[in-house]
N, C-alpha and C positions, 0 to 999 in steps of 0.2 A: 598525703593527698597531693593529686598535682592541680596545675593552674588552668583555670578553662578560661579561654577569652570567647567572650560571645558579640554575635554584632547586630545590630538592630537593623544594617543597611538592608536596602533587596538587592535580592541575587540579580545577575545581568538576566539571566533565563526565566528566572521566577513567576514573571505576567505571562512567560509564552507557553501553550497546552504541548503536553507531550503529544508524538506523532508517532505510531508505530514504525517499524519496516515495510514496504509495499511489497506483496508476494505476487511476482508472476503469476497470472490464471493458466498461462499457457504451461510452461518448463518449472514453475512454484519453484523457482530461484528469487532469494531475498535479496532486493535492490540496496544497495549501498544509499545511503540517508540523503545524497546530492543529488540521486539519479531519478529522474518521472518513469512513469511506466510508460509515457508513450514515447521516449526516447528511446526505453528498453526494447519492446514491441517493433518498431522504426528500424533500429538496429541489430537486434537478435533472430526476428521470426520473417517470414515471407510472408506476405499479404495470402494468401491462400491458411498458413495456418492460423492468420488472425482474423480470417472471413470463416475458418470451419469452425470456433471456440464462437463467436459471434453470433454463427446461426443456429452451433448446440442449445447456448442459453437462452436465444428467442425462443427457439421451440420446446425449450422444457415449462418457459414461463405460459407457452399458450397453451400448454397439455393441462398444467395447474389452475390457469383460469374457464377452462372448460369443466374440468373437473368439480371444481366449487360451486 
């Protein structure tokens, strides 16, 4: 047998909720855990493709609440 030490303390992490990865809607590139999406957004895309993604998901949600 070998020795198990166990610890009753809490982890430094333990109280904080896991957070997944943030996935670009735009390029669905997984942000690095420090990085916002509107940094990423800010700095990776042009206002033009962040205004056509913007107006896709308006308009699919108004097709849906018509529909219903």
């Amino acid at each position: 047998m070998h020795p198990v030490t166990v610890s009753l303390e809490r982890a430094e992490r333990a109280d904080m909720p896991f957070t997944p990865p943030v996935e670009c809607p735009i390029c669905r590139e997984t942000l690095a855990l420090d990085r916002t999406l509107e940094d990423h957004l800010v700095g990776s895309h042009t206002q033009r493709e962040v205004a056509r993604r913007l107006a896709a998901v308006r308009e699919r949600a108004e097709v849906r609440s018509v529909s219903d």
